[in-house]
C-alpha positions, 0 to 999 in steps of 0.5 A: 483503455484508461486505468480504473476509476475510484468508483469502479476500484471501490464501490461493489467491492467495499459493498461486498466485505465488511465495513473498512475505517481506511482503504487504498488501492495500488498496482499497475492497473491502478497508475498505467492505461494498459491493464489486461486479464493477468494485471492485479489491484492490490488493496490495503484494508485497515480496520478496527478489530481484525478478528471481528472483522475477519470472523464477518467476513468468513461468513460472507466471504470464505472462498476468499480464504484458504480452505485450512484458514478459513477452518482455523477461524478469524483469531488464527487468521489475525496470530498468523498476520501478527506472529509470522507476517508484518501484520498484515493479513492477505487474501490473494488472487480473489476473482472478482468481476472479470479481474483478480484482486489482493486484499490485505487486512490490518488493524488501525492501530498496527497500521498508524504504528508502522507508518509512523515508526518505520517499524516493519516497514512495510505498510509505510513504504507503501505509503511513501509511493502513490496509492488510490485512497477509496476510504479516507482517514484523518489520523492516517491521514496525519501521521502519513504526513510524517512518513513522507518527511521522514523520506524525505529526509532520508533519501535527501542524505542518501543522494549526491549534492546534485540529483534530479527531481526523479532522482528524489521519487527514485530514492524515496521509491527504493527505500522500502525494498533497501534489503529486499533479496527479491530485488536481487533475484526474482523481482525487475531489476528496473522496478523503481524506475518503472514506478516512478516512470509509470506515477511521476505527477503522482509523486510531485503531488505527494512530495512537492510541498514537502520540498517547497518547505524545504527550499523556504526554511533552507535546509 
């Protein structure tokens, strides 16, 4: 079985919520050819007005919510993602068709300052990783770019003077759970390696005209 399509990770879901101005996809089913019933595409949605947007949504989709949040409203819903999370709202193991889905939602502006400053790093540590992009952006796009040199950069001085090319995806893959006390406790402690192992040429596509800049300037 090949992993999912960009039409069938997208196109009835996005029908089903309200409009998104960005949208990628990520998970094991995403990037390995052997998903199965317990296997969960995780989507990051990012949109204009979270309270807007989750106020329609609760209207069209709230058994997608929490009985008590869906009570509570959309601005509980946004003051919950904003004051305790890292901005970003989640709708976790939604059946949808014959799998389980992960939505998180953010807002646009929460989302290009994250990825460009680092400052939760949460949405740009997921960036720095191979994603399905479903609903482009051109400012995500750009400051995205700047992410990945930001990485770059800083797993280049964390390396020795001598590392392979997975070497490189393995750094940049690992910064993002730098601190993390799941990866000491709950989570695979051959996590990294997997990602990098399972999204290789996904990563050299990301990563290697950054590098050929690199080589060219001489750094």
């Amino acid at each position: 079985m090949q992993a999912a399509t960009a039409a069938e990770l997208a196109g009835p879901l996005l029908d089903l919520l309200p409009p998104v101005d960005f949208c990628c996809a990520y998970g094991s089913t995403l990037l390995h050819a052997r998903p199965d019933k317990s296997s969960m595409v995780d989507y990051i949605l990012g949109v204009a007005d979270p309270v807007q947007w989750h106020s329609e949504n609760l209207q069209r989709n709230p058994g997608h919510y929490s009985s008590w949040m869906a009570r509570l409203g959309s601005g509980a819903v946004t003051g919950l993602a904003d004051h305790v999370g890292v901005g970003v709202y989640f709708n976790p193991f939604v059946e949808w068709r014959d799998k389980r889905i992960k939505y998180g939602v953010v807002g646009m502006k929460n989302l290009a300052f994250d990825i460009l400053t680092w400052d939760k790093f949460y949405l740009c540590g997921r960036l720095q990783k191979p994603v399905h992009v479903l609903v482009d952006n051109w400012d995500i796009r750009k400051v995205n770019t700047v992410n990945l040199e930001m990485a770059t950069s800083a797993s280049l001085l964390l390396l020795p003077a001598e590392f392979s090319e997975h070497d490189l995806y393995a750094k940049i893959c690992s910064l993002s759970y730098m601190g993390d006390l799941r990866m000491l406790f709950a989570e695979d402690k051959d996590k990294v390696k997997k990602i990098v192992d399972g999204s290789f040429q996904s990563f050299q596509l990301m990563y290697r005209p950054l590098l050929q800049e690199y080589i060219s300037e001489g750094r």
